[in-house]
Residue frames as qw, qx, qy, qz and C-alpha x, y, z in Angstrom:
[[0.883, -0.077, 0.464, 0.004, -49.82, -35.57, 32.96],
 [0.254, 0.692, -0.496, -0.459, -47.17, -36.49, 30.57],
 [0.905, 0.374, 0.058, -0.192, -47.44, -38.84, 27.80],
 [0.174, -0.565, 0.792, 0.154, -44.26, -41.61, 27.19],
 [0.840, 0.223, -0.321, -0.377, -44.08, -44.43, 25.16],
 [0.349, -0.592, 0.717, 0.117, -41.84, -48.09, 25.88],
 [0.740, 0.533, -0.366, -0.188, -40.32, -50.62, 23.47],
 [0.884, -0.094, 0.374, 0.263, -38.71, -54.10, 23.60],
 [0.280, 0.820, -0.456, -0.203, -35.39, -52.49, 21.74],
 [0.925, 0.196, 0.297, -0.130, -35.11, -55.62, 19.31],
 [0.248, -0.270, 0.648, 0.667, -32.11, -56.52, 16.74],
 [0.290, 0.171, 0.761, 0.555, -34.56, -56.91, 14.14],
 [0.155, 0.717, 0.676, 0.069, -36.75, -54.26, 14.64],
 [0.172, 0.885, -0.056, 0.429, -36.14, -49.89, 14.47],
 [0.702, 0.009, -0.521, 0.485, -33.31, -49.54, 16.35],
 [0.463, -0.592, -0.598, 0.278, -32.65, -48.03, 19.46],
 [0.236, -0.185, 0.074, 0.951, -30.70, -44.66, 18.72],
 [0.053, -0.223, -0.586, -0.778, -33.52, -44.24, 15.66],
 [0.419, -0.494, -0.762, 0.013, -36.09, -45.12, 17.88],
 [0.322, -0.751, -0.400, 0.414, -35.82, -42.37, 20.44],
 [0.116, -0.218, 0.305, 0.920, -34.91, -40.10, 18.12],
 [0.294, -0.433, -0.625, -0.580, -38.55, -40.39, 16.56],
 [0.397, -0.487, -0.706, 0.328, -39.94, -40.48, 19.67],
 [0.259, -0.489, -0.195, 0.810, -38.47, -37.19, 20.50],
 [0.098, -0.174, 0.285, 0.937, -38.80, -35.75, 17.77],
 [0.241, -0.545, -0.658, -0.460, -42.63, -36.66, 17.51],
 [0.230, -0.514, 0.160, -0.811, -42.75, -34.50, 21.13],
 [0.849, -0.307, -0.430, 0.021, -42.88, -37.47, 23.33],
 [0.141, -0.848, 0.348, -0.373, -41.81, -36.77, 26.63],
 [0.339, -0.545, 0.767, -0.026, -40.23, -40.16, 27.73],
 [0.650, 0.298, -0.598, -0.362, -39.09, -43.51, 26.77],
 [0.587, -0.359, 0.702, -0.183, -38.52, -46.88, 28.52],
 [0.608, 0.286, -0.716, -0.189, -37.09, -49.83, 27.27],
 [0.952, -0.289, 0.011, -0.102, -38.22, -53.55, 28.70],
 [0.140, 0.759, -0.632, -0.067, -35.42, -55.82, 29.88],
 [0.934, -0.324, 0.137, -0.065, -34.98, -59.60, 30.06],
 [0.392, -0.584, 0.700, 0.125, -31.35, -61.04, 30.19],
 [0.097, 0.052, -0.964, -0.242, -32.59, -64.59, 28.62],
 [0.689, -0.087, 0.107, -0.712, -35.21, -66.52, 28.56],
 [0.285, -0.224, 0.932, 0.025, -34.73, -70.11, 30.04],
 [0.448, 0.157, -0.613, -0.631, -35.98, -72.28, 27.40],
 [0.078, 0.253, 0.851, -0.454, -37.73, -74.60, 30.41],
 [0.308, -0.242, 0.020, -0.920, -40.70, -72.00, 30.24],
 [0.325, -0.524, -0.731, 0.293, -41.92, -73.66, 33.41],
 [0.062, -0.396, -0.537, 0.742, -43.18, -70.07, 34.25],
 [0.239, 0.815, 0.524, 0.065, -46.45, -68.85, 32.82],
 [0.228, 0.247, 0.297, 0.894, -46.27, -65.78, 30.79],
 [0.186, 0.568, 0.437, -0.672, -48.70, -63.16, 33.25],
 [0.380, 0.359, -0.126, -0.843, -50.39, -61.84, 30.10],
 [0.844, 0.284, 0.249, -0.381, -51.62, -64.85, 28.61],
 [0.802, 0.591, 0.076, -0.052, -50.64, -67.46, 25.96],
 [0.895, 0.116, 0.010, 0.431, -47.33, -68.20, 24.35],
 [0.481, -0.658, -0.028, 0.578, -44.53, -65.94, 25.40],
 [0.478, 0.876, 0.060, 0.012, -43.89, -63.05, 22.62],
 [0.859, 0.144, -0.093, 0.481, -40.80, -63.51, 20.88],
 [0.130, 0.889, -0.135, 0.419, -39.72, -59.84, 21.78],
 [0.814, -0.561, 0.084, -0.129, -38.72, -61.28, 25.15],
 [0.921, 0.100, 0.317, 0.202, -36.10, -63.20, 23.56],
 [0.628, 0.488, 0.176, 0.580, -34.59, -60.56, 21.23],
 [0.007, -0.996, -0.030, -0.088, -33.70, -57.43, 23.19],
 [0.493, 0.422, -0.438, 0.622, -30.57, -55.89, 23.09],
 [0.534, -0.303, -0.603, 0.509, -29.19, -55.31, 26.59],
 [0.314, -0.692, -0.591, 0.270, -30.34, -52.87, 28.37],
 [0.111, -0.900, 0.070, 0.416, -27.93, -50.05, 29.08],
 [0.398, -0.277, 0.509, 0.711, -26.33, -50.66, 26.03],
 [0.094, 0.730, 0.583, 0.343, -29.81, -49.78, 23.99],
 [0.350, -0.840, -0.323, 0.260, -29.84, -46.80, 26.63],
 [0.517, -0.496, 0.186, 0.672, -27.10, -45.53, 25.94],
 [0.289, 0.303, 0.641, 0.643, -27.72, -45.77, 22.19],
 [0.131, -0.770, -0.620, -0.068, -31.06, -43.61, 23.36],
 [0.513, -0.737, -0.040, 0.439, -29.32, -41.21, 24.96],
 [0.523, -0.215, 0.421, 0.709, -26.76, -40.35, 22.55],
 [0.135, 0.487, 0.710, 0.490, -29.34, -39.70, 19.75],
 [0.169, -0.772, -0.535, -0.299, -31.23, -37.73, 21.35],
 [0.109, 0.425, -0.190, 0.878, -31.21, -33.87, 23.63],
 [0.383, -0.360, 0.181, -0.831, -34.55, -33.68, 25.76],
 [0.754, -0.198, -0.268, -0.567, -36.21, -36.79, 26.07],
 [0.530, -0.417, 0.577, -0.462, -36.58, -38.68, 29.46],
 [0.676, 0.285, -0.629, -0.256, -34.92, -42.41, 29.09],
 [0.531, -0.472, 0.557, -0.431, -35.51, -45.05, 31.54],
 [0.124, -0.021, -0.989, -0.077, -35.43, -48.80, 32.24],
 [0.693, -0.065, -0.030, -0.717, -39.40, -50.03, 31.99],
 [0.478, -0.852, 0.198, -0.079, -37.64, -52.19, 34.13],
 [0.274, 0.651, -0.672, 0.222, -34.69, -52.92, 34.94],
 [0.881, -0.353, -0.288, -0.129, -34.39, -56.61, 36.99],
 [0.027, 0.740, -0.537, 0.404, -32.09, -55.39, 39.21],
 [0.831, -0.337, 0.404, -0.179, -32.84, -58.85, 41.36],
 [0.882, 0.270, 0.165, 0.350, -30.35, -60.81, 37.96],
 [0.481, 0.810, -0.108, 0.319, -27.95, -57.63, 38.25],
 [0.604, -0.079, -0.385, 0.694, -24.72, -56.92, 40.00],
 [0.055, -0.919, -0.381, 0.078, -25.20, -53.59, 42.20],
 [0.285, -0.745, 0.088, 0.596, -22.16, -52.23, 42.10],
 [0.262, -0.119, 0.653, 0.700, -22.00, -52.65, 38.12],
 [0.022, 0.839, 0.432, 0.329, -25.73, -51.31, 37.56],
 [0.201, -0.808, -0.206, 0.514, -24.67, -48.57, 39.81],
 [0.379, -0.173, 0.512, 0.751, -21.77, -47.83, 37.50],
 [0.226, 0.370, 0.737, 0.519, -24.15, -48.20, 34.26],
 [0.155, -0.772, -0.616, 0.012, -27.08, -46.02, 35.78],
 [0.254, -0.732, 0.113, 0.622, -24.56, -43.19, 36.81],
 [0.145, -0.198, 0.612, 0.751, -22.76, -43.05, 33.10],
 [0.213, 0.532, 0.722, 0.387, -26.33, -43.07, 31.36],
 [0.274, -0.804, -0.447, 0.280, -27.38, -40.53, 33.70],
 [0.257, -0.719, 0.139, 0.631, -24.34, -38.47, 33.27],
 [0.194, 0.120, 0.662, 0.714, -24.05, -38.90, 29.01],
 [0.005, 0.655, 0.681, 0.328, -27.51, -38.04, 28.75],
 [0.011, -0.371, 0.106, -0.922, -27.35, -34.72, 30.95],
 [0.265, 0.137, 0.670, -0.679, -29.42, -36.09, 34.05],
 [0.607, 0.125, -0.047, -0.783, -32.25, -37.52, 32.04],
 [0.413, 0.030, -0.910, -0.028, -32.39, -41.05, 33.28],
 [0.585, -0.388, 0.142, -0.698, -35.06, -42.43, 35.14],
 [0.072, -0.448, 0.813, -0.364, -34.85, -45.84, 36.98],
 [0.709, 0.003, -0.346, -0.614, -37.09, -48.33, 36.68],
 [0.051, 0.279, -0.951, 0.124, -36.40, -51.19, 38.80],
 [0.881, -0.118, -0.117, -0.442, -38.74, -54.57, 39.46],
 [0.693, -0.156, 0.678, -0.190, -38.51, -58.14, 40.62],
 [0.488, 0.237, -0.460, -0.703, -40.16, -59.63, 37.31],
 [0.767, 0.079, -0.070, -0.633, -41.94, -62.79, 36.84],
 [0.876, 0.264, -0.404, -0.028, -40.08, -65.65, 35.52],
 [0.583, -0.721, 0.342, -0.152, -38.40, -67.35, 38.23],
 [0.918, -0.062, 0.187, 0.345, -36.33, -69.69, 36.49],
 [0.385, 0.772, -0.088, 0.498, -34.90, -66.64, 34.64],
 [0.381, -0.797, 0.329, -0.334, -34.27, -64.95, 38.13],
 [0.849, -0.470, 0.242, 0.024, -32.70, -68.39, 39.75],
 [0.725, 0.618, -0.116, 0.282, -30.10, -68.24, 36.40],
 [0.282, 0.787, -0.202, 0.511, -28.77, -65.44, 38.06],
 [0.339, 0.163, -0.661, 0.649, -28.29, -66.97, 41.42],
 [0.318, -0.199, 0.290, -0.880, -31.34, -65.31, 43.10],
 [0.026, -0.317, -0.922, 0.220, -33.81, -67.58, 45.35],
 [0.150, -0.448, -0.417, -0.776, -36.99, -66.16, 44.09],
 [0.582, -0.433, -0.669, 0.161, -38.10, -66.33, 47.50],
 [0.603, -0.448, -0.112, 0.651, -35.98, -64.18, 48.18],
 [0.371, 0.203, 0.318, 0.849, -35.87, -61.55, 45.52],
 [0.079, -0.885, -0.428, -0.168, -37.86, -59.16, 47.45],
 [0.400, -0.879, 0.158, 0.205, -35.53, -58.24, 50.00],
 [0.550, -0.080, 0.282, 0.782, -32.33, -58.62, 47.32],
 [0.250, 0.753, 0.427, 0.435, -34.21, -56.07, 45.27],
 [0.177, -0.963, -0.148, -0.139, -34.73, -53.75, 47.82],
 [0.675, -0.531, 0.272, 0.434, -30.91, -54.44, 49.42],
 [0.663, 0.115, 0.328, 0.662, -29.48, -53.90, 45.89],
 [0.289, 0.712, 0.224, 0.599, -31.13, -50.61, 45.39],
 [0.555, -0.830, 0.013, 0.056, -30.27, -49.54, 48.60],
 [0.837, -0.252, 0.260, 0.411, -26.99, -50.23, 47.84],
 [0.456, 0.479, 0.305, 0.685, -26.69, -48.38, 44.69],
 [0.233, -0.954, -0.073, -0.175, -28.16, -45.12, 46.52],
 [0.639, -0.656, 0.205, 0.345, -24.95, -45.39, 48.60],
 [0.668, 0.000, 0.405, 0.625, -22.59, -45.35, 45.47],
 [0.389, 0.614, 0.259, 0.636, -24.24, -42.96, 43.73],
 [0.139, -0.897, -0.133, -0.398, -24.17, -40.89, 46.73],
 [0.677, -0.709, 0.132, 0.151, -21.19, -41.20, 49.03],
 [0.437, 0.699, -0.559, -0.095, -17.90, -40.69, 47.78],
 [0.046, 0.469, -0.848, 0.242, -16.74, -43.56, 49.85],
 [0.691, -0.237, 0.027, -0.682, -19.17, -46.06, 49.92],
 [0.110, -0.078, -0.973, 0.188, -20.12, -49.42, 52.16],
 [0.834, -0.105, -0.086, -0.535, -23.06, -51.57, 52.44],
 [0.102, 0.125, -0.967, 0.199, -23.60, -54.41, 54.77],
 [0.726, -0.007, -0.134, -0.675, -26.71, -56.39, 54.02],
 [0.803, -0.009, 0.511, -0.306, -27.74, -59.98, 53.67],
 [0.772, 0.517, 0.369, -0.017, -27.72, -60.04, 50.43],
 [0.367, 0.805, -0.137, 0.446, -25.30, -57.16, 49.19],
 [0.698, -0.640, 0.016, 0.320, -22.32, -56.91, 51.36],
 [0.754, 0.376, -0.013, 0.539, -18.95, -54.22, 50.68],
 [0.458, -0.859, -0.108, 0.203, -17.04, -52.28, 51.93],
 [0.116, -0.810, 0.162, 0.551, -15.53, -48.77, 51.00],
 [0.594, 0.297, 0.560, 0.496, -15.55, -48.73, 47.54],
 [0.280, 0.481, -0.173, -0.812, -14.82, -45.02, 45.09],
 [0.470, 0.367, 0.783, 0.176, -17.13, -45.09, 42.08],
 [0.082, 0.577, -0.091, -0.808, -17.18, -42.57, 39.69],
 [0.049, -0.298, 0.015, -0.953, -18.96, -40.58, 37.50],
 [0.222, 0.267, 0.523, -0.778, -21.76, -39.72, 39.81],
 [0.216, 0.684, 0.696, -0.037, -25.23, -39.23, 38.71],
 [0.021, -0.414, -0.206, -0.886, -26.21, -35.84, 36.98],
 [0.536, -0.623, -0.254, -0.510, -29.08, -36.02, 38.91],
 [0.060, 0.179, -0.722, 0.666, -28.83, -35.31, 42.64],
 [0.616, -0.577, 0.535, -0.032, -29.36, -37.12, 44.67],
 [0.407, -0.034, 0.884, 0.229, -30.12, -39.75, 42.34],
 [0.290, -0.001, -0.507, -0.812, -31.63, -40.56, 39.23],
 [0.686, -0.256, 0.365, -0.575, -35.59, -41.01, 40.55],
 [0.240, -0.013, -0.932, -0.271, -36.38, -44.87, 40.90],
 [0.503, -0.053, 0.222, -0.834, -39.34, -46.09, 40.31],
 [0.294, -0.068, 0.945, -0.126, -40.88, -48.92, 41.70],
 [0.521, -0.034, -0.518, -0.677, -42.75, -51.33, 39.18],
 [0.350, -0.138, -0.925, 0.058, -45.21, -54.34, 40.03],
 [0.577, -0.379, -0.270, -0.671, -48.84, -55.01, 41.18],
 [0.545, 0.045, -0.800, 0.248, -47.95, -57.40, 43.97],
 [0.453, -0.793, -0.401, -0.068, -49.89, -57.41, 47.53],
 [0.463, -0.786, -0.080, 0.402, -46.89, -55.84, 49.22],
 [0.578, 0.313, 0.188, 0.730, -45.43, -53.72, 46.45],
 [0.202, -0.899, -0.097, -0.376, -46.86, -50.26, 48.08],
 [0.665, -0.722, 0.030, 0.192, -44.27, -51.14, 51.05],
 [0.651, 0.006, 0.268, 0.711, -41.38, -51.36, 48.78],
 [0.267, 0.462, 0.134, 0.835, -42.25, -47.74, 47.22],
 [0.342, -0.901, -0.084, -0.255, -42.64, -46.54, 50.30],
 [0.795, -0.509, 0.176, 0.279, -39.53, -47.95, 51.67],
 [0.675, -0.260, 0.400, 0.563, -37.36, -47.20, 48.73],
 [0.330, 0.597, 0.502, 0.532, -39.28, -45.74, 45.58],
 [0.111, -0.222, 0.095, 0.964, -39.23, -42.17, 44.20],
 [0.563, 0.147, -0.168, -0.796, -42.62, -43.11, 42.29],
 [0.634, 0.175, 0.665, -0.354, -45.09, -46.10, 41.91],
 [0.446, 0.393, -0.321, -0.737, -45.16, -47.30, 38.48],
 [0.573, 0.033, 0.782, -0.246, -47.53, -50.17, 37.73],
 [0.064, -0.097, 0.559, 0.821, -48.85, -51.46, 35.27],
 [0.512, 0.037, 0.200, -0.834, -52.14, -50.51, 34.19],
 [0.486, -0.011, -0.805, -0.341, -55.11, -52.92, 34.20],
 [0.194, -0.108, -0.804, 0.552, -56.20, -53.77, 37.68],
 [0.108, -0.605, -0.332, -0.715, -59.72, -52.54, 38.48],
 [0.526, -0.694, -0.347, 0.347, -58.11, -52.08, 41.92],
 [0.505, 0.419, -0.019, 0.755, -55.49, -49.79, 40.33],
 [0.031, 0.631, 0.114, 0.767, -57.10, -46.72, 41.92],
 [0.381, -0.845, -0.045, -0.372, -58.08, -47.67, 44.73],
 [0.813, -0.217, -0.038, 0.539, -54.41, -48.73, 45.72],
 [0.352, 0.465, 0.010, 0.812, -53.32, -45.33, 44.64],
 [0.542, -0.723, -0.175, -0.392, -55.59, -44.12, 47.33],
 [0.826, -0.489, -0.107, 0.259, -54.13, -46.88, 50.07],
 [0.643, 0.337, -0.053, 0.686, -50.14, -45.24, 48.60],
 [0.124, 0.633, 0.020, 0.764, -51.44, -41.91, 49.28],
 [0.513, -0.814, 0.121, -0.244, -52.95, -42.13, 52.92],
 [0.810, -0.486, 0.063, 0.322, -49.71, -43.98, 53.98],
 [0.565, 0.259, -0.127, 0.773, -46.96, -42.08, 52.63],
 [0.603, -0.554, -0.085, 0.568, -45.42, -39.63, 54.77],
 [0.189, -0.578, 0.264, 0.749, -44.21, -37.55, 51.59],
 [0.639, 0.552, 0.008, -0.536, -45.88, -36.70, 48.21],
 [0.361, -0.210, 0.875, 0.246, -44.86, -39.85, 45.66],
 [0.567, 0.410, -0.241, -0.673, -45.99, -39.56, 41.98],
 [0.723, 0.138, 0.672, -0.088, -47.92, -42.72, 40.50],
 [0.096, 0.458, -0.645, -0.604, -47.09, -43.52, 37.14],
 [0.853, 0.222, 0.452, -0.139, -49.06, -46.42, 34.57],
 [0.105, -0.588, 0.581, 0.553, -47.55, -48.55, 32.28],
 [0.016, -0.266, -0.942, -0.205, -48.81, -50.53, 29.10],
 [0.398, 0.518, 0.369, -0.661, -52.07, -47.75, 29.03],
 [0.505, 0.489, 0.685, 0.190, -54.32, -48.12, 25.88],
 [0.059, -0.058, 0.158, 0.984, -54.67, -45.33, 23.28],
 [0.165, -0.709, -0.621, -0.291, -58.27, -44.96, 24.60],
 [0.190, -0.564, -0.042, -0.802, -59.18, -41.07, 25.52],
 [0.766, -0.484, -0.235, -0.353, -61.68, -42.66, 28.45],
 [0.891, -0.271, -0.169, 0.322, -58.83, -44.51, 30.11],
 [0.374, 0.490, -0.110, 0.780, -56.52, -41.48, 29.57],
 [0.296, -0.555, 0.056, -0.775, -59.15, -38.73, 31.81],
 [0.703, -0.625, -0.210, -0.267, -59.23, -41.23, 34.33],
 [0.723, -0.223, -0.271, 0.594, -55.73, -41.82, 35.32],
 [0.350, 0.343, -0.185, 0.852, -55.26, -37.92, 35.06],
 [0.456, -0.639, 0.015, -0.619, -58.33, -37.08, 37.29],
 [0.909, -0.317, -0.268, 0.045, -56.76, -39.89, 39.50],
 [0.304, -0.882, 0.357, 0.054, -53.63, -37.63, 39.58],
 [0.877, -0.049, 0.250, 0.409, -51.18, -40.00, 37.80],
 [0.083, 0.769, -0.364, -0.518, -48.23, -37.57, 36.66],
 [0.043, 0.507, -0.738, -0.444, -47.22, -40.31, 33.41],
 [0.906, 0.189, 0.349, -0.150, -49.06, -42.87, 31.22],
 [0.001, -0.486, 0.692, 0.535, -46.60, -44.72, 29.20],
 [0.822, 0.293, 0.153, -0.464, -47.83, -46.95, 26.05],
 [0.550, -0.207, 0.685, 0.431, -46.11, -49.83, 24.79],
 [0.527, 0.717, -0.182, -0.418, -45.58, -49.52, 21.06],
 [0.983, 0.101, 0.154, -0.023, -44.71, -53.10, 19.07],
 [0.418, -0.568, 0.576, 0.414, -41.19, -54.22, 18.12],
 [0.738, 0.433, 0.475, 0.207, -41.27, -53.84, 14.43],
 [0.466, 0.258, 0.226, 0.816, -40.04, -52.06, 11.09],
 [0.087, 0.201, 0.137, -0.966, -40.45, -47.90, 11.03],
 [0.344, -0.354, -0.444, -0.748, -44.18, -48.02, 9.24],
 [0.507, -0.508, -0.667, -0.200, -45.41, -49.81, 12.07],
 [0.382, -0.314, -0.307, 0.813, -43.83, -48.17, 14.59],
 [0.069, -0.049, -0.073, -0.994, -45.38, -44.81, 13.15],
 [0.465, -0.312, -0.653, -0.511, -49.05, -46.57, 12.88],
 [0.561, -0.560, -0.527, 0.308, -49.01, -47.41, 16.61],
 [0.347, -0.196, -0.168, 0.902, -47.44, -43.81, 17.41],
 [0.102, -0.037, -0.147, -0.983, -50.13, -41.96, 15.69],
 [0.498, -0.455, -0.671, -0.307, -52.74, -44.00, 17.27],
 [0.435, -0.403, -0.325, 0.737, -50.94, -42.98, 20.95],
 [0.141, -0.052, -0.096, 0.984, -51.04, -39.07, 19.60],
 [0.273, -0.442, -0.562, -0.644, -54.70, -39.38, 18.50],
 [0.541, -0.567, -0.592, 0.189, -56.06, -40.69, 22.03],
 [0.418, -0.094, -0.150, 0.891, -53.98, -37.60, 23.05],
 [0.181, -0.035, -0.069, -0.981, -55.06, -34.89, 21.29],
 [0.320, -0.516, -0.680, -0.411, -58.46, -36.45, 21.96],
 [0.562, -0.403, -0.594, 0.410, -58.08, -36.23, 25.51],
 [0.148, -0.373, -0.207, 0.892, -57.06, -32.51, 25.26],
 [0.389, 0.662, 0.641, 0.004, -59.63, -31.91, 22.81],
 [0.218, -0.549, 0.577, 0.563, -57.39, -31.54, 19.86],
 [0.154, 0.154, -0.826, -0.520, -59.20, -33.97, 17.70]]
């Protein structure tokens, strides 16, 4: 099982180059940055975790331009989107972005993609939250084609083009993996229909057995991931005897002491886990 961390990559808090450059260089084996676009100041949608919406939400730099920053810094460590709302993005300009991180970074992008929560945030962008199951899946369906056809067309519902070149490619072949977040009743069909891995986030005290339901219906092996795990040892030895290949831990948007204070609570639970400490 391999141990990652993710971070709301904030203007006002360690930046994002610096950031995964500690990371790495503390022997973390991936990163993942959150993403929201905005945040309509309506907040007619509830905040799923409780209570007033945390200002990180509000302050992140964009996405693949934090990524990139990640990337650049850094040589080994696995950088991804923790997620990416690919239901408020263009596809054929995330393809673009997702290839050129992929390919600066030497094939060490990973894909996060989701739906996310806030539906007025999602209707900003044009998308009928109703609807933003099957754009999701149509847009990443779409990107597969670009990053893999030299000549590519899609004709959906939602995503519609035809013969377009797009260059550079992925490093990674086919693609870089995506992996499908969210806890939703029919989110097992989407990462069976489209996902390279399952990453939820942890908390559910169905969690497992839905990893179960994943496993008798797939057709082909499909690694479960958790995100947002605790730095408790106990909660560690059960996702790995559950067979999760990645627990990632969120770690707060603040200055570099605190950042290190929450990182060396993450390495403790660790080395507890391997009984190290």
């Amino acid at each position: 099982m391999e141990f990652g961390i993710g971070y709301f990559p904030t203007h006002d808090a360690v930046r994002p180059g610096a950031f995964a450059r500690l990371v790495q260089d503390r022997g973390h084996e991936s990163l993942f940055f959150a993403e929201h676009t905005h945040i309509p100041a309506s907040r007619e949608s509830e905040y799923p975790g409780g209570g007033s919406l945390p200002r990180k939400y509000v302050h992140t730099y964009d996405l693949f331009v934090a990524l990139t920053a990640a990337a650049e810094a850094t040589s080994t460590l696995r950088i991804g989107s923790g997620i990416c709302l690919v239901i408020e993005r263009d596809p054929i300009t995330t393809a673009k972005e997702v290839a050129s991180v992929d390919h600066l970074s030497g094939g060490r992008f990973e894909f996060g993609v989701g739906a996310g929560w806030n539906r007025e945030e999602m209707a900003n962008h044009g998308t009928d939250p109703r609807k933003r199951m099957k754009v999701m899946q149509e847009r990443v369906d779409a990107m597969k084609a670009i990053w893999t056809e030299g000549e590519a067309s899609y004709h959906g519902e939602h995503v519609d083009f035809e013969r377009i070149w797009s260059w550079p490619k992925p490093a990674q072949r086919p693609h870089p993996p995506v992996l499908v977040g969210g806890l939703g009743p029919t989110v097992l069909d989407r990462v069976l229909a489209f996902g390279d891995a399952w990453f939820p986030n942890y908390g559910p005290e169905d969690l497992l057995d839905r990893v179960a339901e994943l496993r008798s219906r797939a057709d082909r092996e499909i690694p479960v991931m958790a995100m947002g795990v605790p730095a408790d040892p106990a909660a560690l030895e059960a996702l790995q005897d559950a067979g999760f290949t990645r627990v990632v831990r969120w770690i707060p948007s603040t200055n570099l002491s605190g950042v290190e204070a929450e990182l060396e609570g993450w390495e403790t639970a660790i080395a507890q886990l391997n009984g190290e400490a």
